[in-house]
C-alpha positions as CSV (number, residue, x, y, z in Angstrom):
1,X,45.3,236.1,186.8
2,X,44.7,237.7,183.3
3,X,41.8,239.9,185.0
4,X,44.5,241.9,187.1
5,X,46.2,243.1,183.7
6,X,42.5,244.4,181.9
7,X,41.7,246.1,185.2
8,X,42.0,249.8,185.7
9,X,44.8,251.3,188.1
10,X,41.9,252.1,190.4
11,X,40.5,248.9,190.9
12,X,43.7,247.6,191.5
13,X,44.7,249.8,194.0
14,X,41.8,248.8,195.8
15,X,42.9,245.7,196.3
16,X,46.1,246.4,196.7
17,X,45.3,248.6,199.8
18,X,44.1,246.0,201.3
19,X,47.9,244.5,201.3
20,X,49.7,247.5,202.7
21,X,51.1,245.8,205.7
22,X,52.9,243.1,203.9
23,X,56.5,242.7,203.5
24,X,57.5,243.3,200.4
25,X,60.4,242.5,199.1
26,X,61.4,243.7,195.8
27,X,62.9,240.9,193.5
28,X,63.0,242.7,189.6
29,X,61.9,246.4,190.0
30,X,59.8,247.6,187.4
31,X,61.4,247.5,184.2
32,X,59.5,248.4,180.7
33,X,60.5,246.9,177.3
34,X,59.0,245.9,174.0
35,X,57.9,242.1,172.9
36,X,56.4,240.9,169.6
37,X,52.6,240.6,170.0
38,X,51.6,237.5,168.2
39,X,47.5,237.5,166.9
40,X,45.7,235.3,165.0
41,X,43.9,235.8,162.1
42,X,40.5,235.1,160.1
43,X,41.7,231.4,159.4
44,X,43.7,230.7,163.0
45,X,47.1,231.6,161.6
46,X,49.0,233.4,164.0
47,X,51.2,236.0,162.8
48,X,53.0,239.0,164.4
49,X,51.2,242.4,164.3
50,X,54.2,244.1,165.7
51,X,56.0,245.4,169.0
52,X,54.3,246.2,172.0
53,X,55.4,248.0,175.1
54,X,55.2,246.2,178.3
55,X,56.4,246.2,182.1
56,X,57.3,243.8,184.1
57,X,58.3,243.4,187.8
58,X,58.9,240.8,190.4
59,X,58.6,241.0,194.1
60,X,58.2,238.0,197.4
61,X,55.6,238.7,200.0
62,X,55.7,235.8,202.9
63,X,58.1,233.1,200.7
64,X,56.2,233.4,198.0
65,X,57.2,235.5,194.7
66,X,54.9,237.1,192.2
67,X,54.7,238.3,189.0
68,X,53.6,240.7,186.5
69,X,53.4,241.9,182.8
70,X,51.3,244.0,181.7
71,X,51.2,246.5,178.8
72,X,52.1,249.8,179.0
73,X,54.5,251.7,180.9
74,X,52.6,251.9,184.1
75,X,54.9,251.0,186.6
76,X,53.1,251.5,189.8
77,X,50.1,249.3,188.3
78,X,52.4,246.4,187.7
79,X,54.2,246.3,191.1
80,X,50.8,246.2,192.0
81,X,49.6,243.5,190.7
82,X,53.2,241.6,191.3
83,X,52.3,242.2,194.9
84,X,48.5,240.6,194.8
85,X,49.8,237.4,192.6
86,X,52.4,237.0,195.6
87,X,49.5,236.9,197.7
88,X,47.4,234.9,196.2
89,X,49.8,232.1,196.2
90,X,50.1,232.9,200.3
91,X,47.7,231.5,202.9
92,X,46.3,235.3,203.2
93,X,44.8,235.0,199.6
94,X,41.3,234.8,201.4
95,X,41.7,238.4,202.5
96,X,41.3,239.8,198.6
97,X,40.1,237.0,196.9
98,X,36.5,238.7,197.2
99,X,37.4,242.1,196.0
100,X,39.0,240.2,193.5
101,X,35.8,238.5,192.0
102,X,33.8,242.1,192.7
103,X,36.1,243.6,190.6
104,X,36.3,241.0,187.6
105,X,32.3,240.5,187.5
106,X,32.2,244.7,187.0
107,X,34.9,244.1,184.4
108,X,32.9,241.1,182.8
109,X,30.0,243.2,182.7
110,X,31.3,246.1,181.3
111,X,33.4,243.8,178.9
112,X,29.9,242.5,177.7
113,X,28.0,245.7,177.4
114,X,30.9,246.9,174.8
115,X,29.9,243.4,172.5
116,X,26.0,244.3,172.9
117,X,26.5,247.8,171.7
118,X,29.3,246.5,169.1
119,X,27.0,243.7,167.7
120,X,24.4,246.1,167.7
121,X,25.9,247.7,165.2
122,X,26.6,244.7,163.0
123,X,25.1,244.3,159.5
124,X,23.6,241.2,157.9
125,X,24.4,241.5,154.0
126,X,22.0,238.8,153.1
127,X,19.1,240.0,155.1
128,X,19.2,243.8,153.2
129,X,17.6,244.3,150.0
């Protein structure tokens, strides 16, 4: 779930809470590395902007395994979210799946109050005089 990895530690710990009696077993611990970031440009063409630090981790809750990159060297944030994409494959997904969609609508809405101010600020070269 790409929303996990734009979330903030916080609101991931939130949900993670909720998962504290789980057995987890640890598959990959936490290990951070770089990986060529690939973008696109103007016209579509992808090209490589350069290296990017990421972590990565894999654990199993109940049979099922999870996990996570995210970038950054955070490694409590992506055992974290290792641990809730485990779940969310389980049949006990129903018990975060709700602080899940809390958390991604505030993130949404924040997402979208960053383009209103940024296109506020855009300027229309055939409008000025």
């Amino acid at each position: 779930m790409n929303a996990l990895n734009m979330m903030d530690k916080k609101a991931i710990r939130k949900i993670a809470r909720k998962l504290m009696d789980k057995d987890i077993k640890v598959i990959a611990p936490p290990e951070s590395g770089f990986i060529m970031m690939t973008v696109k440009d103007s016209f579509g063409t992808g090209f490589h902007l350069g290296e990017v630090l990421v972590t990565r981790a894999e654990v199993e809750v109940d049979g099922e395994r999870g996990y996570a990159m995210a970038m950054g060297g955070d490694h409590a944030k992506v055992m974290m979210i290792a641990v809730i994409n485990a779940v969310l494959k389980t049949g006990d997904r129903a018990r975060i799946i709700g602080k899940i969609k809390t958390e991604e609508r505030k993130l949404v809405k924040k997402i979208d109050e960053e383009r209103a101010l940024i296109a506020s600020t855009r300027v229309s070269f055939e409008v000025m005089p």
